[in-house]
Backbone as CSV, one residue per row, in Angstrom:
resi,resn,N_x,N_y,N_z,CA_x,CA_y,CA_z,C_x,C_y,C_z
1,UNK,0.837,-1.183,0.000,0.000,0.000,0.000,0.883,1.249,0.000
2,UNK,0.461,2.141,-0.982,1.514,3.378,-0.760,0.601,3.936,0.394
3,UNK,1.980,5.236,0.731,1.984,5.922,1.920,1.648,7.776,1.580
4,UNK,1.162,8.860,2.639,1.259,9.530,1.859,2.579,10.173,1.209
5,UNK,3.923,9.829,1.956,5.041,9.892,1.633,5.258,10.011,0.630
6,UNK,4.939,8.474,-0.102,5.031,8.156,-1.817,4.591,9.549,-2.529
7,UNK,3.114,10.154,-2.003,2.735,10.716,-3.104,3.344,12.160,-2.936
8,UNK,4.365,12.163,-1.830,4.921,13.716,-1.817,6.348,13.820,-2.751
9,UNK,6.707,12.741,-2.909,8.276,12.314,-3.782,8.039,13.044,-5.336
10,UNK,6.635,13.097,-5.707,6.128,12.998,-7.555,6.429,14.800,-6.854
11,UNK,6.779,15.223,-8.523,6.800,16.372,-8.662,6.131,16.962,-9.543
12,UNK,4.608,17.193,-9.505,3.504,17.236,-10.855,3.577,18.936,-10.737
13,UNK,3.542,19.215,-11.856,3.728,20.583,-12.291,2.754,20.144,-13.728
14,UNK,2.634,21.456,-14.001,1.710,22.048,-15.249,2.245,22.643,-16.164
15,UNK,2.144,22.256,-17.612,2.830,22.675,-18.533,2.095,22.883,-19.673
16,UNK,2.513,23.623,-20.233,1.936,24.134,-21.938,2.114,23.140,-22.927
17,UNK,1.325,22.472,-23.704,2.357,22.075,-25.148,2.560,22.413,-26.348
18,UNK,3.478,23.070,-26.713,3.956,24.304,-27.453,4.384,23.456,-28.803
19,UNK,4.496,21.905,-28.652,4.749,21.086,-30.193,4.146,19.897,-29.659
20,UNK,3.498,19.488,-30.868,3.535,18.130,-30.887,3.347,17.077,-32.874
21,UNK,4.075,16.045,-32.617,4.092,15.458,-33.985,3.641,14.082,-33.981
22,UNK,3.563,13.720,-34.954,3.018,12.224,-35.095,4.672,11.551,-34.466
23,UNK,4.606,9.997,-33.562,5.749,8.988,-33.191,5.063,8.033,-33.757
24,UNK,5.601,8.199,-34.735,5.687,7.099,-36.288,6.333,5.574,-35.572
25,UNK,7.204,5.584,-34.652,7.972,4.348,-34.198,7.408,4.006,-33.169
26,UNK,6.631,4.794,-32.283,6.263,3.706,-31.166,5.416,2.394,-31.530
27,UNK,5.253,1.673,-30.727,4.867,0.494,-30.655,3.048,0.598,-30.687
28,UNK,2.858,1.462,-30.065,1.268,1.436,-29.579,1.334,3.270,-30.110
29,UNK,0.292,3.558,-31.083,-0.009,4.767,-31.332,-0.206,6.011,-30.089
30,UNK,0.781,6.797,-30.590,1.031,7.732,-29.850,1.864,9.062,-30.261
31,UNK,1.979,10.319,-29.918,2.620,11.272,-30.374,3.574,11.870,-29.610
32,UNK,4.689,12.682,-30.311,5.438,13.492,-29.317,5.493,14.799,-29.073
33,UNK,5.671,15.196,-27.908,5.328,16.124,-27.172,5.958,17.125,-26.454
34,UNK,6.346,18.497,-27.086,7.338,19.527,-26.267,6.493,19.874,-25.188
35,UNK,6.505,20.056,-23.866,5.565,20.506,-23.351,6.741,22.236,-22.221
36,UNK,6.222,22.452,-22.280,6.953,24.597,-21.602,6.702,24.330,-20.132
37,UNK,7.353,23.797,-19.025,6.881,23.823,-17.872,7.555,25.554,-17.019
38,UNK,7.864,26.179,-18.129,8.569,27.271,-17.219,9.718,27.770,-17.160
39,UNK,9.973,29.070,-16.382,11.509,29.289,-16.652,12.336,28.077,-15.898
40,UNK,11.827,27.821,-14.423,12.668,26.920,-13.825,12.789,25.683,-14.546
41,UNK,11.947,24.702,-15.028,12.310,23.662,-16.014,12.548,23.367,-17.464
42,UNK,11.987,24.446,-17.749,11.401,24.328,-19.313,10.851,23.233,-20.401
43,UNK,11.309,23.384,-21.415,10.797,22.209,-22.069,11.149,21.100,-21.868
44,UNK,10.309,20.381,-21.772,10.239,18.538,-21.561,9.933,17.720,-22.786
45,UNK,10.269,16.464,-23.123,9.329,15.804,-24.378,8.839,14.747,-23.816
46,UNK,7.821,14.586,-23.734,7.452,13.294,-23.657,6.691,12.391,-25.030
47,UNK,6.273,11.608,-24.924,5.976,10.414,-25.699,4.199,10.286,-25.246
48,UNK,3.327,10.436,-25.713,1.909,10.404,-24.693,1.184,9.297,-25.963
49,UNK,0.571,8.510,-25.505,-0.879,7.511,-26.427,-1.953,8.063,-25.719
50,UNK,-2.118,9.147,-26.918,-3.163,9.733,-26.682,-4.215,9.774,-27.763
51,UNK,-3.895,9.576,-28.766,-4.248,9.562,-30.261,-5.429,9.531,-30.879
52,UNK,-6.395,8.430,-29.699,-7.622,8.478,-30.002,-8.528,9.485,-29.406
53,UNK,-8.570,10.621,-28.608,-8.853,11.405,-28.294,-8.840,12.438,-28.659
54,UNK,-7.043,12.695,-29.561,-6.630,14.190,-29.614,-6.344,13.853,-31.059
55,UNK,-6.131,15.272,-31.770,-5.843,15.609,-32.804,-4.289,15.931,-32.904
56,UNK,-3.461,16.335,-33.846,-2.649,16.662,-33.556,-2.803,18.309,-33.302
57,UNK,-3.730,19.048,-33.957,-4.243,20.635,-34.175,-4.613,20.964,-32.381
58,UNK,-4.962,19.944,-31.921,-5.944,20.272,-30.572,-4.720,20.455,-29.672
59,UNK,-3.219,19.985,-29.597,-2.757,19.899,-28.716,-2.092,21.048,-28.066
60,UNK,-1.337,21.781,-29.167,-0.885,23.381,-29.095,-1.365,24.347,-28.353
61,UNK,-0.695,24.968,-27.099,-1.945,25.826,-26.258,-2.836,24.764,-25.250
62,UNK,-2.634,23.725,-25.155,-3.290,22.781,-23.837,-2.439,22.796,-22.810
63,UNK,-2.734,23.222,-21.427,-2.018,22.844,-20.238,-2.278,21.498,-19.743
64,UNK,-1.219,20.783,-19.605,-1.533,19.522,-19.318,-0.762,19.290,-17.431
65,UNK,-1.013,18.075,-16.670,-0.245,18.044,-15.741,0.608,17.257,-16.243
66,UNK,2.132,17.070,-15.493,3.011,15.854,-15.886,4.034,15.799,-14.681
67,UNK,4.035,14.448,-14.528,5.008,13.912,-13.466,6.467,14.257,-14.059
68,UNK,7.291,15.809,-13.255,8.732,16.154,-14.653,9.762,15.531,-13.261
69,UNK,9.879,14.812,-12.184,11.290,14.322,-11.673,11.568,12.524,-12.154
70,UNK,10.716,12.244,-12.958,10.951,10.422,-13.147,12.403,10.797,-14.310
71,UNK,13.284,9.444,-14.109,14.158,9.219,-14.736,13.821,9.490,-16.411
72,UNK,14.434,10.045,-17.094,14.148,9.894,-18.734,14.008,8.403,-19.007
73,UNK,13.278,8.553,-19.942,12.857,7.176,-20.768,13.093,6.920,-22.108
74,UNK,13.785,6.021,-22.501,14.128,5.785,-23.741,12.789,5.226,-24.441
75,UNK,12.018,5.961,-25.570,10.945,5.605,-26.523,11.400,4.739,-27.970
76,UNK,11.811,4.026,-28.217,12.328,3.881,-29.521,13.289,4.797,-29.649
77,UNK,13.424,6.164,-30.917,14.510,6.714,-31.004,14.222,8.000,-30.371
78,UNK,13.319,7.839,-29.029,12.865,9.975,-28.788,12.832,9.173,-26.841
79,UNK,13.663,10.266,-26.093,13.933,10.408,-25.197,12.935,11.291,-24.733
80,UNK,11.621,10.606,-23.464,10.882,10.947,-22.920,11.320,11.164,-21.568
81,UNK,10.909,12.827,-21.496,11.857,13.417,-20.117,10.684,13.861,-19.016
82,UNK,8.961,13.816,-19.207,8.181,14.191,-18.472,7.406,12.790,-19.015
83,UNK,5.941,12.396,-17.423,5.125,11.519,-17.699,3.732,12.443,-17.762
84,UNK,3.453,12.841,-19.261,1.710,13.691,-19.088,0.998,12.442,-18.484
85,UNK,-0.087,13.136,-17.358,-1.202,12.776,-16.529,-2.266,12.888,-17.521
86,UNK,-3.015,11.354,-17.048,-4.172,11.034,-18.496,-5.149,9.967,-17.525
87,UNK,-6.170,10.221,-17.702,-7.262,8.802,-17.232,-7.512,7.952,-18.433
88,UNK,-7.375,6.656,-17.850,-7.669,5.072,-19.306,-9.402,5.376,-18.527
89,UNK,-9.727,6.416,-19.955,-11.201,6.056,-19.859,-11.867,5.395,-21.093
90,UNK,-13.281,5.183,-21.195,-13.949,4.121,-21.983,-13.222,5.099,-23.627
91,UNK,-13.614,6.263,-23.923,-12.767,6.625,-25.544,-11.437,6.654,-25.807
92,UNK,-10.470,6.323,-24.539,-9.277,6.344,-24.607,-8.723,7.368,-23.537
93,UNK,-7.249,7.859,-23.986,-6.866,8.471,-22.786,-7.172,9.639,-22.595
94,UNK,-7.645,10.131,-21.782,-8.324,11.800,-21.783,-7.238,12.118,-20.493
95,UNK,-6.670,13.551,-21.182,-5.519,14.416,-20.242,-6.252,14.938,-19.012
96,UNK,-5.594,15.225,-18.255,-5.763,15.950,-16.969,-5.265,17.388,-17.014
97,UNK,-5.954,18.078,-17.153,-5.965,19.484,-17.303,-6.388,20.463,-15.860
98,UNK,-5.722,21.428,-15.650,-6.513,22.592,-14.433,-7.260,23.125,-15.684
99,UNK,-8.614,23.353,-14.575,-9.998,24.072,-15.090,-9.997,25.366,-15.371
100,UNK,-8.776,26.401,-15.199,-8.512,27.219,-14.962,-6.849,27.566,-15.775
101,UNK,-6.509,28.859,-16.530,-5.453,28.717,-17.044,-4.563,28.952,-15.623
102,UNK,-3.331,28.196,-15.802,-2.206,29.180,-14.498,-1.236,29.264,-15.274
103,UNK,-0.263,29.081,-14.092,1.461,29.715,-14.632,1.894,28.378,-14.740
104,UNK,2.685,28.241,-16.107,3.682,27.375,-16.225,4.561,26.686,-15.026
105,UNK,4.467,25.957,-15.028,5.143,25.224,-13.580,4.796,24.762,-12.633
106,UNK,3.651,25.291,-12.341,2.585,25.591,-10.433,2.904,24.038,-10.219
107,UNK,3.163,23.424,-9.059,2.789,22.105,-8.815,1.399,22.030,-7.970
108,UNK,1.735,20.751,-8.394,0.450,20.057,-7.809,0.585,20.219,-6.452
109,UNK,-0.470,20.267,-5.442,-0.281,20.659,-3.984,-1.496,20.020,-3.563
């Protein structure tokens, strides 16, 4: 059972995504992703399967949350440096967004 400990270690911050392109190589459909967390971090890429939900047009200008202290991840040939926050719901993965615009970075609290 995690502790609330565990959930103070994640470092979820909020970020812009300022690019995203088709990842032609992953395994399971999915796209890649510059996302702007700020002056203190800045851009991140991650790798997100999101595909059936999003467009590639829709993503530009979305604040998304993302777990930015996990180790980088090797994707095929694209180095995923943030984990975007998403619910496995019944149409696929739908992002986790604040309801509200903020500042690049804010963590989660």
């Amino acid at each position: 059972m995690a502790v609330i400990e565990d959930f103070f270690k994640l470092d979820i911050r909020v970020g812009e995504i300022v690019k995203a392109e088709p990842f032609e190589k992953a395994r399971k459909p999915a796209y890649k992703l510059w996302v702007d967390f700020g002056e203190e971090l800045g851009i991140k890429k991650s790798s997100a399967q999101i595909t059936q939900c999003y467009s590639l047009e829709d993503l530009p200008g979305k604040q998304v949350l993302a777990v930015v202290n996990f180790p980088p991840r090797q994707i095929a040939d694209f180095l995923s440096e943030a984990l975007v926050l998403g619910t496995y719901s019944e149409q696929g993965v739908v992002l986790i967004t604040p309801d509200k615009p903020v500042k690049k970075g804010d963590k989660l609290g």
